[in-house]
C-alpha positions as CSV (number, residue, x, y, z in Angstrom):
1,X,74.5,89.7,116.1
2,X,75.8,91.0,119.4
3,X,80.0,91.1,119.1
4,X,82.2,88.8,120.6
5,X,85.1,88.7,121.8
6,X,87.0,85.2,123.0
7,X,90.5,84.5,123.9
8,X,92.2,81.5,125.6
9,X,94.7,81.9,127.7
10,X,96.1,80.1,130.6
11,X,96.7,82.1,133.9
12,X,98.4,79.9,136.6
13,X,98.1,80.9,140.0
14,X,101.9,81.9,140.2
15,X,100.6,84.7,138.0
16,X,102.2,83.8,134.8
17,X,100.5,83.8,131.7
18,X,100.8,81.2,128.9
19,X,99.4,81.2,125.3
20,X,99.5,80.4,122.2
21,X,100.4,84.4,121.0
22,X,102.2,85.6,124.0
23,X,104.2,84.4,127.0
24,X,103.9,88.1,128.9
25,X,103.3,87.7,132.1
26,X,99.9,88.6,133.7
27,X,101.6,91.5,136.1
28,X,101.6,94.4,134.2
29,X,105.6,95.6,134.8
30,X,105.9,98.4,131.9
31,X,106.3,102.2,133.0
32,X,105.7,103.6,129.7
33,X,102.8,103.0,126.5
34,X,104.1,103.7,123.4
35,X,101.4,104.4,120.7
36,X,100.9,104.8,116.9
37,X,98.8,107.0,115.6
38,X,97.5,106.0,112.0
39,X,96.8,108.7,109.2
40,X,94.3,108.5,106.1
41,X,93.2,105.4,104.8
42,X,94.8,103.5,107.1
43,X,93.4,100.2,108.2
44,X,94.1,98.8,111.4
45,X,96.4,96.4,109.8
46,X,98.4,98.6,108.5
47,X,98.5,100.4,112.1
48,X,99.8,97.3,113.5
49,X,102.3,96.8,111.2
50,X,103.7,100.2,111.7
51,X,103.9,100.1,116.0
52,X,105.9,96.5,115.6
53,X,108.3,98.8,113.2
54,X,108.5,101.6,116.0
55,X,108.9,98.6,118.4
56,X,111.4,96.9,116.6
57,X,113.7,100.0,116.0
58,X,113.5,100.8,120.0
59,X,114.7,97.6,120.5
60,X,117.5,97.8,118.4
61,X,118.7,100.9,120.5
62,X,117.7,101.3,123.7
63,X,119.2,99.3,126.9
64,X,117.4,96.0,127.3
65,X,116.7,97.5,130.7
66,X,114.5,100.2,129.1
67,X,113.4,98.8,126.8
68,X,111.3,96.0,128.8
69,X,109.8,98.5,130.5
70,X,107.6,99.7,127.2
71,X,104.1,98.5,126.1
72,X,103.6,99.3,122.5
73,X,99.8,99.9,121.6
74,X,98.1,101.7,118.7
75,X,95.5,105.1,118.5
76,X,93.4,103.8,115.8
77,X,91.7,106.0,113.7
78,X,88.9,104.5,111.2
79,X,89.5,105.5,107.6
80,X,86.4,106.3,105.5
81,X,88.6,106.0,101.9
82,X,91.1,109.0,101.0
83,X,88.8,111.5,99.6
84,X,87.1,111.5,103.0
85,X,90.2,111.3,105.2
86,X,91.3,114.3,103.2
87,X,88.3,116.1,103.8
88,X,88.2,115.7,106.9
89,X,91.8,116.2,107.0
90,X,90.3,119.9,106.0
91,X,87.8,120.6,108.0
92,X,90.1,120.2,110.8
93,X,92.0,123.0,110.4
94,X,89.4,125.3,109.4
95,X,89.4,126.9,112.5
96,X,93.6,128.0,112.5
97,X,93.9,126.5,115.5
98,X,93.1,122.4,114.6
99,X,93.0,121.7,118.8
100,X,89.8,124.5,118.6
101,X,87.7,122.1,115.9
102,X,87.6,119.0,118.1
103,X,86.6,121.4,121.3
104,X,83.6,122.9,119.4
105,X,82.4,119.3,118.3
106,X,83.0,118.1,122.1
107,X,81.6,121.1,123.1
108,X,84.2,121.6,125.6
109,X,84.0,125.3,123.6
110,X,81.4,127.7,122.2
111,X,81.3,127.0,118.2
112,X,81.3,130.7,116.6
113,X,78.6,131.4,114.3
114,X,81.1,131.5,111.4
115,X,81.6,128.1,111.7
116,X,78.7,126.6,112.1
117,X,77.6,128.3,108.6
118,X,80.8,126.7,107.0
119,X,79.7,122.9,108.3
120,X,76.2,123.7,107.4
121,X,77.1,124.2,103.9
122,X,79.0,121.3,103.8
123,X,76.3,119.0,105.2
124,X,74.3,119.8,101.9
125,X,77.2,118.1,99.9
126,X,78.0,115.3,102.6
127,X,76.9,113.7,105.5
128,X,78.9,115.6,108.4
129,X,78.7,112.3,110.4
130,X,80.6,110.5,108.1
131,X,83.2,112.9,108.2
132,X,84.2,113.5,111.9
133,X,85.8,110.5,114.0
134,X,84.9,112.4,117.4
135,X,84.4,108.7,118.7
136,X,87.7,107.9,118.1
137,X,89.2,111.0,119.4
138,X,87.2,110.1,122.6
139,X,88.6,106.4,122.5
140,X,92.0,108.1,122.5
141,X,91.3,110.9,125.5
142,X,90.1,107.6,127.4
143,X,93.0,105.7,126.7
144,X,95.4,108.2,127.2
145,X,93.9,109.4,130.8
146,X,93.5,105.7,131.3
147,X,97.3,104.7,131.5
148,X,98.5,107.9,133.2
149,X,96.2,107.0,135.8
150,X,98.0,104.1,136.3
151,X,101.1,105.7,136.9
152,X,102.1,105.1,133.3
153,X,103.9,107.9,130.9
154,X,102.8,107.8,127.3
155,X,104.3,108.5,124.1
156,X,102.5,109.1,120.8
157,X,104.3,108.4,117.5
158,X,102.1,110.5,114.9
159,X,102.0,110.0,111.1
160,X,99.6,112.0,109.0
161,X,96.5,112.9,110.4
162,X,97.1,111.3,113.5
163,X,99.4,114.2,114.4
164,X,96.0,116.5,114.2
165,X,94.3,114.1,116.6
166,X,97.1,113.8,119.0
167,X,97.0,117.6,119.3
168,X,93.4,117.5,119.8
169,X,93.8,115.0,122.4
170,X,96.8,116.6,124.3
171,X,94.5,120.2,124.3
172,X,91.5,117.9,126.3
173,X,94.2,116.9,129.0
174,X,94.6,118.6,132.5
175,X,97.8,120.1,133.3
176,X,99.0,117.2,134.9
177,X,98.4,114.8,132.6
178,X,100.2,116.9,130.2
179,X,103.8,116.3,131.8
180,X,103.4,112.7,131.3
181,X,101.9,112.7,127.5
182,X,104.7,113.7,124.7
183,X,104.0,113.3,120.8
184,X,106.9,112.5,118.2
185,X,105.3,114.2,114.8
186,X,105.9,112.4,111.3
187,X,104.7,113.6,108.2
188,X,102.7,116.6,109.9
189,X,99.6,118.2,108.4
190,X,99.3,120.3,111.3
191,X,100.6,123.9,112.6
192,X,102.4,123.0,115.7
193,X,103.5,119.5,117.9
194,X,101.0,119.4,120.7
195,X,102.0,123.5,121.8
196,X,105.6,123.5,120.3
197,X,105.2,125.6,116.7
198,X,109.3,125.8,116.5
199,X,112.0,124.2,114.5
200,X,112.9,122.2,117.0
201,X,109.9,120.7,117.8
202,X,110.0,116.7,118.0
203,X,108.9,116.3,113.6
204,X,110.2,114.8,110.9
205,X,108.6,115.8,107.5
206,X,110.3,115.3,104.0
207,X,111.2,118.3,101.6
208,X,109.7,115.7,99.1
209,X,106.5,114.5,100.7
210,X,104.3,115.3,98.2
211,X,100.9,114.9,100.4
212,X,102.7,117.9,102.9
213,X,103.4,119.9,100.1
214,X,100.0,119.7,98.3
215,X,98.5,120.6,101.5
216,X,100.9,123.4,102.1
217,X,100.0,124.6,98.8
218,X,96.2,124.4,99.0
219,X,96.8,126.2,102.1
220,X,98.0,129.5,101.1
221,X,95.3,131.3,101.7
222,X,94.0,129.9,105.0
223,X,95.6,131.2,108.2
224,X,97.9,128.3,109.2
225,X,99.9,125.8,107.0
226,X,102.1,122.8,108.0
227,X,105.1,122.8,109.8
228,X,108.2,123.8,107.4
229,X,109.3,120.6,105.9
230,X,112.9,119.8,107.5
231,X,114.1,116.5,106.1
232,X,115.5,115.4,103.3
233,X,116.4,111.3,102.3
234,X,119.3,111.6,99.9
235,X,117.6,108.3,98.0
236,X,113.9,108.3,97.7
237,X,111.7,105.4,98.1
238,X,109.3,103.2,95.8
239,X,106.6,105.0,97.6
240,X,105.6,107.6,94.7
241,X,103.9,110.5,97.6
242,X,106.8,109.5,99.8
243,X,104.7,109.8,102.2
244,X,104.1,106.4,103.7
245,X,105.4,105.6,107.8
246,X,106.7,102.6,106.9
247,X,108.1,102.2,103.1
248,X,109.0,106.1,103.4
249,X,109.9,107.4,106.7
250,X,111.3,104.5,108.5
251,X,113.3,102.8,106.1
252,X,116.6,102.2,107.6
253,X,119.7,104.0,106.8
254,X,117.4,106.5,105.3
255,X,117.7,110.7,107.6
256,X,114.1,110.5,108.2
257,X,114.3,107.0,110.0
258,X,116.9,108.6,112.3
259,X,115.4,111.2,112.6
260,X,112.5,110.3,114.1
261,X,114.4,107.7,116.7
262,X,115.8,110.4,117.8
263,X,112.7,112.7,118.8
264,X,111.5,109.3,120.4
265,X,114.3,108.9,122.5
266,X,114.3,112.4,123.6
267,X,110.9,112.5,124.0
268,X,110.8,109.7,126.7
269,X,113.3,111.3,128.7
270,X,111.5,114.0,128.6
271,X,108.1,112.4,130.4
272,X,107.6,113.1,134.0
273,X,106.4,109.2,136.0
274,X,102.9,110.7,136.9
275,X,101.4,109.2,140.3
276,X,99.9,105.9,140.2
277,X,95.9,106.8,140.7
278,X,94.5,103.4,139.7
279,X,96.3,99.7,139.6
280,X,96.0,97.6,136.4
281,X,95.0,94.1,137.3
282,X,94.0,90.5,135.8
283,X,90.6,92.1,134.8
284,X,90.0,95.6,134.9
285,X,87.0,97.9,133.8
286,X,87.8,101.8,133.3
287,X,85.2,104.2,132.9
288,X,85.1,108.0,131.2
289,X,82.9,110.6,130.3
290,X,82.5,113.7,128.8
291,X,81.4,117.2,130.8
292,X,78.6,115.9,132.9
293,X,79.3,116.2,136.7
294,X,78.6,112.1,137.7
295,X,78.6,109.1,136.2
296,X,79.0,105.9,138.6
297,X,80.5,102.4,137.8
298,X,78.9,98.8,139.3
299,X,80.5,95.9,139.0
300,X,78.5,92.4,140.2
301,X,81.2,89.8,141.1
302,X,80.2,86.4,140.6
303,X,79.9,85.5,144.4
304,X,77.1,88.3,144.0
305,X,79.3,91.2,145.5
306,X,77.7,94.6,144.7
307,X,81.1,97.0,143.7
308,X,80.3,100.8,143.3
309,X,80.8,104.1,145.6
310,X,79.3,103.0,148.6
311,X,80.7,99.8,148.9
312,X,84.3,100.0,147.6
313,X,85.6,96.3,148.1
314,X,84.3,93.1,146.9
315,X,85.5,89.4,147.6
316,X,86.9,89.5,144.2
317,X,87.7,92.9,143.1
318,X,87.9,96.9,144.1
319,X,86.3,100.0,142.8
320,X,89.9,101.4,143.5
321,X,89.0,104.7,142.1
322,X,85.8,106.8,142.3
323,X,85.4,109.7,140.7
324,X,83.0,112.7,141.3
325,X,84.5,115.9,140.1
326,X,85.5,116.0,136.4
327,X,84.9,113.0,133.7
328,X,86.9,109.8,135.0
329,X,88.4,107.6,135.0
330,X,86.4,105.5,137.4
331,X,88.2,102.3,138.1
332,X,87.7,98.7,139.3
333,X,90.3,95.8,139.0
334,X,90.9,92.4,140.3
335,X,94.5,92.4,141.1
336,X,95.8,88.9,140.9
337,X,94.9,85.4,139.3
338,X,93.9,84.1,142.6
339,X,91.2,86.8,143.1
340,X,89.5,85.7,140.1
341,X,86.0,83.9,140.7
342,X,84.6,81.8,138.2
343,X,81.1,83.3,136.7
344,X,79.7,86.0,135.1
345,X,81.1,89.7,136.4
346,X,78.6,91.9,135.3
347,X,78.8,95.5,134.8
348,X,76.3,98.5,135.0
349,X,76.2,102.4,134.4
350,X,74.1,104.6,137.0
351,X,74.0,108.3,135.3
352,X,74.5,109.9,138.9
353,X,74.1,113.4,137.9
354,X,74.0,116.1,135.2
355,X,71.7,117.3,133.2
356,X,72.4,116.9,129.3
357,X,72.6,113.6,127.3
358,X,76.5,112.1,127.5
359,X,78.4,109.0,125.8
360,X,80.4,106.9,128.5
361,X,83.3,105.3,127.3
362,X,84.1,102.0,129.1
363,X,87.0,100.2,128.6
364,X,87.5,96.2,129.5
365,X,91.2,94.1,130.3
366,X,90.8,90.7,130.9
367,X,93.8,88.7,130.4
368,X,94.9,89.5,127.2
369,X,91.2,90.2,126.2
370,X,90.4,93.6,125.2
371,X,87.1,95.4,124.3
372,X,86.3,99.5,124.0
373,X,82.3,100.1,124.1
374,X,80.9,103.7,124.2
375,X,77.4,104.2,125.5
376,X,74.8,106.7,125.0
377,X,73.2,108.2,128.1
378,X,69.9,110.7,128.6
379,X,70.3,111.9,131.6
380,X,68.2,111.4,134.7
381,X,66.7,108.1,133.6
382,X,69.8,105.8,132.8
383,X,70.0,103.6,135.4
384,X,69.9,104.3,139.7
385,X,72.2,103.9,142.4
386,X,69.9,100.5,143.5
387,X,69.2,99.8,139.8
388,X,72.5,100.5,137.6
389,X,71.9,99.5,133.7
390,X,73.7,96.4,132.7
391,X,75.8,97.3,129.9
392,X,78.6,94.5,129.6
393,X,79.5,91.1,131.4
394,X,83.2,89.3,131.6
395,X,82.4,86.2,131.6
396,X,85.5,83.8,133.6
397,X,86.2,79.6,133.0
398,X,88.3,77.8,135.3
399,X,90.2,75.3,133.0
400,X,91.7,72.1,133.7
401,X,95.1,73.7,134.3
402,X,93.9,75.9,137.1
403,X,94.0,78.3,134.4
404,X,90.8,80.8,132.6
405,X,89.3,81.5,129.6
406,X,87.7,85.2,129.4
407,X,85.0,86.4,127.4
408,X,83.7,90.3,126.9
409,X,80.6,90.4,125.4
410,X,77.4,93.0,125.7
């Protein structure tokens, strides 16, 4: 059964937004995305729990005025159960350089013959696939490129494993991206925060975590180990790894909790505003790819508008960014609640050029409505500039109220 995704909201054409979970308005105000990057065996509950914490403690001390200019999201990772997350937890700093792993899987980088060997023997024990979240590493790159596009800084708070994949992420950035991307490091299995390997790098990890130190210690004979643990909480928690974000590290009074608000806070003045590329609207479709040279974004309006590279503008909408010379994002948004046409906006993938198979990622806004869906591509025969393959479809409801109900669906 096809997924679906529904959400009522009511969108008056003053542009305000009113529902039954949120009174936000529609016009996206926020200048900086706050994330939460899970670690193992994480579900996405427990994700969510843990950005309303980070949320919560911003709040507490940052200038309203600041403050209300945040957006607090989470970087899911999918757990496959603790022995797994572990393993994988391994394999990704196999390498000595953890960034390097992800960029041979991507193949953004040439994977040495050495290492091929290793994840051949352990395919015979496992299946690899299980093992390596590349799609969620991708999600993240998307994201990430996404929101700086729109002229938004970001700001990862990593636990766990998610500091390995916000390294990984931060290495597939361009240099400009970088300036407006920052990563506060809890808990850190890793060598280094994003390129920063000092002392006074932006981490916070216990003397007593015992997950760190059995990693340190299974390390000793591989080329890299964690970051020196350089925290200590004079009363320790019910957690018995003292390891968890929440129960552990953020516990109030506690030297870790402060700890980390303080890398956040110095973090975010640290982030440079990048330029606003692309403007977030009532709906908006974002699309990214991997290394191939072109793929192109349609979008049919309801009024039967045909939105892509050669016709920029519909009577709805805009293709406001086109991209033809790295991997995204390519862009289209409706701007404002009175742009919005009732019907079906339906949305199609032409693979342009390039010459190897590639996974588009497209991301979808409407309203509060949200869905991420990655599609595989051969190239040459996915879809033409006359005949684009129809991948997704928002579909839009005038209410009674003069208001809309959106609904994502394949």
């Amino acid at each position: 059964m096809k997924n679906l995704i529904y959400i009522l909201f009511t969108c008056l054409l003053g542009g305000m937004l009113l529902a039954e979970t949120s009174t936000a308005s529609i016009c996206d105000t926020s200048d900086t995305v706050v994330f939460f990057g899970n670690g193992v065996k994480a579900l996405k509950k427990n994700a969510d729990d843990s950005k309303k914490i980070i949320k919560q403690r911003l709040k507490a001390i940052l200038a309203p005025e600041e403050f209300k200019m945040m957006k607090f999201d989470v970087a899911y990772n999918d757990t496959h159960g603790l022995p797994l997350d572990l393993l994988e937890s391994t394999i990704q700093v196999l390498t000595g350089n953890t960034s390097r792993f992800w960029r041979f899987l991507l193949k953004v980088e040439i994977m040495p013959d050495w290492f091929a060997e290793k994840l051949l023997l352990l395919s015979t024990a496992l299946d690899y696939s299980s093992l390596v979240t590349t799609d969620s590493l991708k999600d993240h790159v998307s994201t990430y490129t996404t929101k700086i596009a729109e002229g938004k800084k970001v700001l990862l708070v990593a636990h766990s494993q998610g500091n390995l994949f916000g390294n990984q992420a931060y290495n597939l950035l361009d240099a400009h991206e970088r300036l407006s991307f920052a990563m506060v490091s809890v808990a850190n299995p890793d060598n280094t925060v994003l390129d920063d390997s000092s002392p006074a790098a932006p981490y916070t990890t216990l003397v007593n975590d015992k997950v760190i130190q059995a990693i340190i210690t299974a390390q000793i004979l591989l080329p890299t180990k964690p970051m020196e643990p350089n925290t200590v909480n004079l009363v320790e928690s019910d957690d018995f790894l003292q390891h968890n974000f929440i129960d552990t590290y953020m516990v109030e009074g506690r030297d870790s909790n402060a700890g980390v608000l303080a890398d956040i806070v110095i973090a975010l003045d640290s982030l440079v505003a990048p330029p606003q590329i692309i403007e977030p609207g009532v709906v908006t479709v974002a699309l990214n790819w991997g290394m191939a040279p072109d793929v192109d974004l349609h979008v049919y309006e309801p009024n039967g508008t045909h939105v892509y590279w050669y016709n920029l503008e519909g009577v709805s909408g805009k293709l406001d960014k086109d991209d033809t010379t790295r991997f995204g994002p390519e862009h289209y948004r409706v701007l404002t609640c009175d742009k919005v046409e009732e019907g079906g906006y339906h949305i199609a993938l032409d693979y342009y050029k390039g010459d190897y198979p590639e996974v588009a990622i497209l991301q979808i806004e409407a309203g509060l409505v949200s869905r991420t869906i990655e599609i595989p591509m051969e190239s040459d025969i996915y879809g033409t500039p006359n005949y684009p393959k129809l991948v997704a479809n928002i579909w839009a409801h005038k209410t009674e109220d003069n208001g809309y109900e959106f609904m994502i669906y394949e």
